[in-house]
N, C-alpha and C positions, 0 to 999 in steps of 0.2 A: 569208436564212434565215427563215422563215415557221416560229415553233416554240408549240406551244401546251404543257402542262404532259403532261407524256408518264406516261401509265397502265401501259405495258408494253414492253417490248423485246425482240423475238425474234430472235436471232442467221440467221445467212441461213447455206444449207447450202455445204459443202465445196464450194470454185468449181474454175474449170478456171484453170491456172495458162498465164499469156502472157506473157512478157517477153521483150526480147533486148535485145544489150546494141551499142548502135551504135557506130561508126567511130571510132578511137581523141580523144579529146579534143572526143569529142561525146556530149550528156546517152544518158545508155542510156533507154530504150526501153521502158515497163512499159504495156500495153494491159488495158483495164478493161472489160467489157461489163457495161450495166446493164440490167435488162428488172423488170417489175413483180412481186416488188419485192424483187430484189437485186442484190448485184456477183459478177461472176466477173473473179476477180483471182489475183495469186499471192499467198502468205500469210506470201513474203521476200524483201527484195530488196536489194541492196547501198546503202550510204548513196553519197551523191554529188548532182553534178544529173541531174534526174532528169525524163523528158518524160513526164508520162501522158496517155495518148489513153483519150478517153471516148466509146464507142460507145453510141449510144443505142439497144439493140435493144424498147423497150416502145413502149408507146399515151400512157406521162406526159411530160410533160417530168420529167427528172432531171438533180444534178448530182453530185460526185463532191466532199465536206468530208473532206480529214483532219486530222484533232485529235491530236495527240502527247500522250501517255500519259507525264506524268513524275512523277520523287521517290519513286519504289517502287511508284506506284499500279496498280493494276490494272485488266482490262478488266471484272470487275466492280463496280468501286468508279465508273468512269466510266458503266456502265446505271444505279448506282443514282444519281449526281449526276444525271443526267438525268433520271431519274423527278422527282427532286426540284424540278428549276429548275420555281420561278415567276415570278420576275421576268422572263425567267431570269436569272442569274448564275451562271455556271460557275466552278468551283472555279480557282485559281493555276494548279493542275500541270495543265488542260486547257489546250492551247493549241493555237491556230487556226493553223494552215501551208498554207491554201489549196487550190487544184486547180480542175479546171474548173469553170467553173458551169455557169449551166442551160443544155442543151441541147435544144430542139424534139425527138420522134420521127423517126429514122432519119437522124439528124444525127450528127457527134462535132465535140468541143471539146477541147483541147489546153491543157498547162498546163507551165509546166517551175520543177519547186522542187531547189532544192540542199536534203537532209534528212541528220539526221544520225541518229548509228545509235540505235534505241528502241523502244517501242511506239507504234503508232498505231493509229487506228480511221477506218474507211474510213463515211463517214454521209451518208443523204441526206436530209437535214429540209423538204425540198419538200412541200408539203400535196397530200393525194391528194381524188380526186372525194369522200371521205366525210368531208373535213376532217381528217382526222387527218396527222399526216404521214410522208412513207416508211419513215422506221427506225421507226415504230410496228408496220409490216406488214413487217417484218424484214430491212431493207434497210439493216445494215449489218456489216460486216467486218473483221477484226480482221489486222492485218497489224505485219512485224515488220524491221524494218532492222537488218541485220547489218554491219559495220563494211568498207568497200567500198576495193581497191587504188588503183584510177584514179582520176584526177583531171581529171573532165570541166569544159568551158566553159561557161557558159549563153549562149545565141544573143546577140548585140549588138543594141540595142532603137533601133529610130527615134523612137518616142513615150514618154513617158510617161506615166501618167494617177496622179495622189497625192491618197489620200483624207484628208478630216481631218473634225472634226466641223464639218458634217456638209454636205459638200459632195465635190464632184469639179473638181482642174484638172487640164485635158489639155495638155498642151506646148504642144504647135501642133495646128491646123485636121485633123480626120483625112480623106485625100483615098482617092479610088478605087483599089482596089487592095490588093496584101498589105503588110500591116506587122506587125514586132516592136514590140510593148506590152510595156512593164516597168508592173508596179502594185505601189504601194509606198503602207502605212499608216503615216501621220505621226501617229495619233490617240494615244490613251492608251487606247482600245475597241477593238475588231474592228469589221472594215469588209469589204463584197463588192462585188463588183461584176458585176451582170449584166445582159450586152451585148443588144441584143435591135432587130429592126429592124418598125420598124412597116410591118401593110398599107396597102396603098392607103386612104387615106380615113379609115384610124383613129387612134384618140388611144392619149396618154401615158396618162391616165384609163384608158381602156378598155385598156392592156396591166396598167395595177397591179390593176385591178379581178380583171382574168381570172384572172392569177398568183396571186391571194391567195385566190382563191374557189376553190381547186382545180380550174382549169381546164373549166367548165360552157362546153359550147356550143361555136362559132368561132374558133379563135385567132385574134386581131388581130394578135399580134406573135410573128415569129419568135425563139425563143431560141436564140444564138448562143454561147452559155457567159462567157469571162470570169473572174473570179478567185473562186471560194468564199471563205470569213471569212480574213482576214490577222488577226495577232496584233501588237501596237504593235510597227515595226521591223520587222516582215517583207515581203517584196515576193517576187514572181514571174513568169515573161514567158508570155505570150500571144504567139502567133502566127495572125492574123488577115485574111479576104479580106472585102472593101467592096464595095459595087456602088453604086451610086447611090441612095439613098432616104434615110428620116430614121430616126435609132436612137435609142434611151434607152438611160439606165442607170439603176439600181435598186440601192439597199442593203434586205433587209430584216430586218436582224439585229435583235433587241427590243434599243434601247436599257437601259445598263447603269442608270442613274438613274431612270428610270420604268416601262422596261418594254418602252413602247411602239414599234414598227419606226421604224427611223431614216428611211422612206418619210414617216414622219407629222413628220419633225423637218425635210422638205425635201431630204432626201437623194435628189435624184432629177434627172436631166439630159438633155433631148433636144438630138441634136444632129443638124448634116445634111450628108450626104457626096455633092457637087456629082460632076455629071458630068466625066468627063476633055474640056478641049477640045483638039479636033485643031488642029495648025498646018500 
């Protein structure tokens, strides 16, 4: 989360509603398009787990944060927290339940959270080419969990990757190919994680630089999504394809004690996914 002190918040207009609801005892199915700079989403959806696909139809990379709305508060009371945060520090009853992260243009990213019924707000605090960041230019959505029959599974995870302050461990070596990621925050903070494969030739540097700077210029680094902010205890699965090359990850949520993105605290990991050898 790249978030500078927010001047204004423009609600994004009445989307196109996508959902459906998959195969018994598997997460239902809620589809999200984002394009610059909102979500078309539905605006209810039953609690449960829950897989959202994040289509990236714009020119930014965007990701898909929802924050749960609790204790009576409202969707007003959370634009004006927002306005507010400088450190930042968001208020108790805001809390982080994940969803994809960032995804490159003409991409999607996939996320699967068990949510329980409430208000939420659909946010994307990605910095745009003018510094600002997306929910400044009205990219965010206000959605609403009504209390849901089924009792879906979440997908069974090969890996797991746990954040803590302020690092990342991954299970085991992540090799070529698809695998289920569970990400699960062990901190006392909110923690993200965003997956992203570097090009040829370029650095860990050159993808933080570029991501932070609102995207001027070249992408060096593919963004691949990965988990938006976790709240302490919360985790969520990822379901992900590898090719061979080297990836980072990235937290950049402003730390809660200074401020400053937890990128600058060393929260940040390359790692590299070896060729398959044939036998």
């Amino acid at each position: 989360m790249r978030l500078s002190k927010l001047s204004a918040v423009v609600p994004c207009l009445a989307c196109v509603i996508s959902a459906a609801t998959a195969a018994a005892q598997s997460p239902q199915i809620v589809t999200v398009r984002a394009t610059d700079f909102k979500f078309e989403a539905p605006s209810t959806i039953p609690s449960g787990a829950t897989a959202f696909h994040l289509e990236n139809a714009g020119k930014e990379v965007h990701h898909l944060w929802l924050v749960q709305i609790k204790d009576g508060h409202t969707y007003g009371d959370f634009v004006k927290a927002m306005d507010a945060w400088s450190a930042p520090k968001k208020p108790d009853w805001a809390i982080d339940v994940g969803g994809p992260n960032d995804v490159s243009p003409g991409m999607t990213a996939s996320a699967v959270i068990t949510l329980e019924p409430g208000k939420y707000a659909m946010v994307c605090y990605v910095p745009a080419a003018d510094g600002r960041a997306h929910v400044m230019h009205g990219m965010f959505k206000e959605i609403t969990v009504l209390q849901g029959e089924a009792i879906a599974a979440e997908p069974t995870p090969d890996i797991t990757i746990k954040t803590t302050d302020y690092s990342y461990d991954i299970s085991k070596p992540i090799t070529a190919g698809n695998h289920v990621i569970r990400i699960e925050n062990l901190a006392n903070q909110s923690h993200e994680v965003v997956i992203g494969q570097l090009k040829s030739g370029k650095t860990m540097k050159q993808a933080l630089d570029w991501l932070n700077a609102g995207q001027h210029g070249a992408a060096p680094v593919v963004a691949m999504g990965g988990a938006s902010g976790l709240s302490k205890g919360r985790h969520q699965i990822i379901t992900m394809d590898f090719e061979p090359g080297r990836y980072v990850l990235f937290c950049f949520i402003p730390d809660a004690k200074d401020g400053k993105p937890h990128t600058e605290h060393g929260m940040m990991k390359e790692f590299t996914v070896a060729a398959t050898v044939a036998r």
